[in-house]
Backbone as CSV, one residue per row, in Angstrom:
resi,resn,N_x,N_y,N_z,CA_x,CA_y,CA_z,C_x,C_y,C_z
1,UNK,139.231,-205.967,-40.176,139.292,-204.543,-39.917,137.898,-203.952,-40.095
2,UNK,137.448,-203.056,-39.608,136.220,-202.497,-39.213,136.256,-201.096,-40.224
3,UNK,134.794,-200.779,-40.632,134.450,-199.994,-41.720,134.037,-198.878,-40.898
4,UNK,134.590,-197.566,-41.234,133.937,-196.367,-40.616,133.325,-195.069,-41.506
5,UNK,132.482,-194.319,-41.240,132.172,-193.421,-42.296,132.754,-192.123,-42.567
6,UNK,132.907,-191.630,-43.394,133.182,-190.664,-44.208,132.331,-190.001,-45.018
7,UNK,132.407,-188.357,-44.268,131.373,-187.310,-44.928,132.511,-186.431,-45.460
8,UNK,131.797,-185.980,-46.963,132.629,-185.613,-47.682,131.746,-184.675,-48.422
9,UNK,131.568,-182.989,-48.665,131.383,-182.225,-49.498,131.997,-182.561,-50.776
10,UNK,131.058,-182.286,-51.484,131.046,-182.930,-53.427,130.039,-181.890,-54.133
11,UNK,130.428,-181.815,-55.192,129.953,-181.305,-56.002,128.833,-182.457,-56.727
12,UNK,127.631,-182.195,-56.872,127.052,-183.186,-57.393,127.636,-184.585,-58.216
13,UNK,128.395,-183.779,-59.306,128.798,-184.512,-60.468,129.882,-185.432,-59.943
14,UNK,130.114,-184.774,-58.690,131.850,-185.686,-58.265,130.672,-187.136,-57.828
15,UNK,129.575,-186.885,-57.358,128.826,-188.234,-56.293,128.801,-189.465,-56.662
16,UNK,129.555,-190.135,-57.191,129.486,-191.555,-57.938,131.256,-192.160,-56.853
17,UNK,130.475,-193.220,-56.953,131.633,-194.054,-55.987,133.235,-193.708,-56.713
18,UNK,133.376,-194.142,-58.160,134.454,-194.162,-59.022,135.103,-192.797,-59.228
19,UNK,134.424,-191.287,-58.922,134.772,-190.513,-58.882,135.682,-190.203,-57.551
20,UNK,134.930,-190.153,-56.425,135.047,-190.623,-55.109,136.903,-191.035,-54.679
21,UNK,136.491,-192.278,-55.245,137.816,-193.296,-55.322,139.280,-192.207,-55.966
22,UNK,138.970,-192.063,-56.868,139.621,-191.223,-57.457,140.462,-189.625,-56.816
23,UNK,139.566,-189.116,-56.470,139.690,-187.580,-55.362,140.558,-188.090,-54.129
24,UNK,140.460,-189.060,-53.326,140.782,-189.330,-52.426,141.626,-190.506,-52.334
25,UNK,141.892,-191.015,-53.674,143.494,-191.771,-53.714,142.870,-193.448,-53.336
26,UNK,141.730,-194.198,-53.340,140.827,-195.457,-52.504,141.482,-196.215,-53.460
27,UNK,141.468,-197.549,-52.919,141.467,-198.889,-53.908,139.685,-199.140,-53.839
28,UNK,139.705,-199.952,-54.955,138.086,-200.620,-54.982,137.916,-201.389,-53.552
29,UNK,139.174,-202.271,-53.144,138.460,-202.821,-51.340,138.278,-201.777,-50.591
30,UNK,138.966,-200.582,-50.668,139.178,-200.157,-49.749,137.977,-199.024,-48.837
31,UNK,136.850,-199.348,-50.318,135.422,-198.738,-50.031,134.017,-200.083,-50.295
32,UNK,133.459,-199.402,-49.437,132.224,-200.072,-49.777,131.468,-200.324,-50.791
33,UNK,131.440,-200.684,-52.250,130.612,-200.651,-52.992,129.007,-200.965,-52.672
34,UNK,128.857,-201.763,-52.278,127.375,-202.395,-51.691,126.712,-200.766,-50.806
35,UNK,127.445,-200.150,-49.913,126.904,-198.844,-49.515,126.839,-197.781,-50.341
36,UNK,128.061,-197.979,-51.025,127.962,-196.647,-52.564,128.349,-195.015,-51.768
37,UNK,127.658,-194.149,-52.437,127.809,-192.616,-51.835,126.514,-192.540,-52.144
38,UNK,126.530,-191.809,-50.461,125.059,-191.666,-50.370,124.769,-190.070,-49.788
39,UNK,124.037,-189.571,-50.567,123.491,-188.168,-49.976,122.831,-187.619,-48.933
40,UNK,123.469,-187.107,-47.616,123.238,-186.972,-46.652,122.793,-185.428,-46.413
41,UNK,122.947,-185.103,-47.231,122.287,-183.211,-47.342,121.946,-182.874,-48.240
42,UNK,121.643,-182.911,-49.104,121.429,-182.236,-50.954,121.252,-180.596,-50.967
43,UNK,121.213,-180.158,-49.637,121.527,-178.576,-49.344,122.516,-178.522,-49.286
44,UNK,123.089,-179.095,-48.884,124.810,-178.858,-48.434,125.893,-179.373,-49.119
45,UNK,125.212,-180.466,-50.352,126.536,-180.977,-50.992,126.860,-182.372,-49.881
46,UNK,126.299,-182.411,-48.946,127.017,-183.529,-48.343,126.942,-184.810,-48.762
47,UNK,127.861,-185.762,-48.854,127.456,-187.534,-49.020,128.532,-188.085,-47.969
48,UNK,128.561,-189.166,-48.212,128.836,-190.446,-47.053,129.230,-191.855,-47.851
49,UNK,130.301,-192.114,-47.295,130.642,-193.505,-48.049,131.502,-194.319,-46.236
50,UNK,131.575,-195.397,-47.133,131.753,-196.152,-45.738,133.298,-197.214,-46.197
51,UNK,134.849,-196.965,-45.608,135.543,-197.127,-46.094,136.463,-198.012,-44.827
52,UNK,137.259,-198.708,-44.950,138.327,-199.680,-43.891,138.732,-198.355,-42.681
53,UNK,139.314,-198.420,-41.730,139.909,-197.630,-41.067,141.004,-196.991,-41.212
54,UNK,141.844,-197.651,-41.997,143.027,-197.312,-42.316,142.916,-196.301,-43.510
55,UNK,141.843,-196.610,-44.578,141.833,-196.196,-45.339,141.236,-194.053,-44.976
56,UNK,140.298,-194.590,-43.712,139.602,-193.387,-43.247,140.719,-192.671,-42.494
57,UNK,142.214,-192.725,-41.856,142.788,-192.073,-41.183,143.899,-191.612,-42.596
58,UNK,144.111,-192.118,-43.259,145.005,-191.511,-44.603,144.465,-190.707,-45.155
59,UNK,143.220,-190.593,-45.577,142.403,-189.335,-46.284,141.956,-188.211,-45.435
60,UNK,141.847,-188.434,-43.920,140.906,-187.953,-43.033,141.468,-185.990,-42.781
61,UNK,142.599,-185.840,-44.075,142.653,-184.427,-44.246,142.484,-183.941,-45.202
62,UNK,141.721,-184.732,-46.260,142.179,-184.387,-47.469,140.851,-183.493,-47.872
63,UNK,141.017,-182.954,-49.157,139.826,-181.403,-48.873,138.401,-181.411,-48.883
64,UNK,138.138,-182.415,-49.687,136.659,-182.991,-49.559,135.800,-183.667,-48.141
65,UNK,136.724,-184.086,-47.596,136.459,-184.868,-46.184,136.054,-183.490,-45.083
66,UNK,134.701,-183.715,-44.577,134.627,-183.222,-43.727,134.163,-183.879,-41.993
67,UNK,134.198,-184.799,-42.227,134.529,-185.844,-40.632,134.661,-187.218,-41.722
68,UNK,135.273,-187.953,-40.306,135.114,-189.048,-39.795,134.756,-190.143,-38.681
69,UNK,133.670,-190.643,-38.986,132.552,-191.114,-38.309,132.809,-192.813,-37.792
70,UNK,132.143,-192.986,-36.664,132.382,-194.766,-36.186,130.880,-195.147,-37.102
71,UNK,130.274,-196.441,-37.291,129.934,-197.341,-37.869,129.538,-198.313,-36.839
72,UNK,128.869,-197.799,-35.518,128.555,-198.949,-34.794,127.250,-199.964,-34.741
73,UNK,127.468,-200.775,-34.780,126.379,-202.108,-35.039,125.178,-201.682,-34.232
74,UNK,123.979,-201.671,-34.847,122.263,-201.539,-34.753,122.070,-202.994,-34.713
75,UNK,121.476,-202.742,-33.007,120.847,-204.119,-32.513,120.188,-203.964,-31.400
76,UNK,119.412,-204.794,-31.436,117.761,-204.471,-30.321,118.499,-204.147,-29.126
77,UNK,118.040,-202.981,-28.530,117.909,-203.146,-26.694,117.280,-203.539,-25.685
78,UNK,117.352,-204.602,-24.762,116.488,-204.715,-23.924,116.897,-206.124,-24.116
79,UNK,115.444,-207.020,-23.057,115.852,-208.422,-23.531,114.882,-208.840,-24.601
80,UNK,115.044,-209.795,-24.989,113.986,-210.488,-26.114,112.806,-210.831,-25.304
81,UNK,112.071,-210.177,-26.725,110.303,-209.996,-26.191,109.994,-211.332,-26.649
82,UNK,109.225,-212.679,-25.743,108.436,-213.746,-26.105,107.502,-213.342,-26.902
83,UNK,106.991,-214.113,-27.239,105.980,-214.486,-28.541,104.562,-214.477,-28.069
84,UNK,103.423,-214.247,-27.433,102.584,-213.691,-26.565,101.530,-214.975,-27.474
85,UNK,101.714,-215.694,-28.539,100.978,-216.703,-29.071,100.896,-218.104,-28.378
């Protein structure tokens, strides 16, 4: 199953993964630890965590959540550049 993101208004103090988990009902798989919550506005309160799909359509009303985002794979465009050595 494929990981998608989640932006979520927080109060500073809420910004820790375990808090996170908590507000929005997560199992520990059911988020990314290795990505964590990450601050995507520090004007706005915003962060970002990166969670299963299933897990992102069960929360995806809940009051902190303000989208839900795809997670698509970063990889070169074009064809592969030879080695000019």
């Amino acid at each position: 199953m494929g990981r998608v993101m989640v932006t979520l208004r927080l109060d500073p103090e809420q910004a820790t993964l375990e808090e996170v988990r908590r507000l929005l009902g997560l199992a520990p798989e059911e988020v990314d630890p290795a990505f964590g919550v990450v601050n995507i506005s520090p004007a706005e309160h915003l962060y970002t965590i990166l969670v299963d799909e299933a897990a992102a359509s069960r929360v995806a009303g809940a009051e902190p959540v303000e989208g839900v985002y795809g997670n698509p794979r970063i990889e070169p465009f074009g064809p592969p550049q030879e080695d000019p050595g």
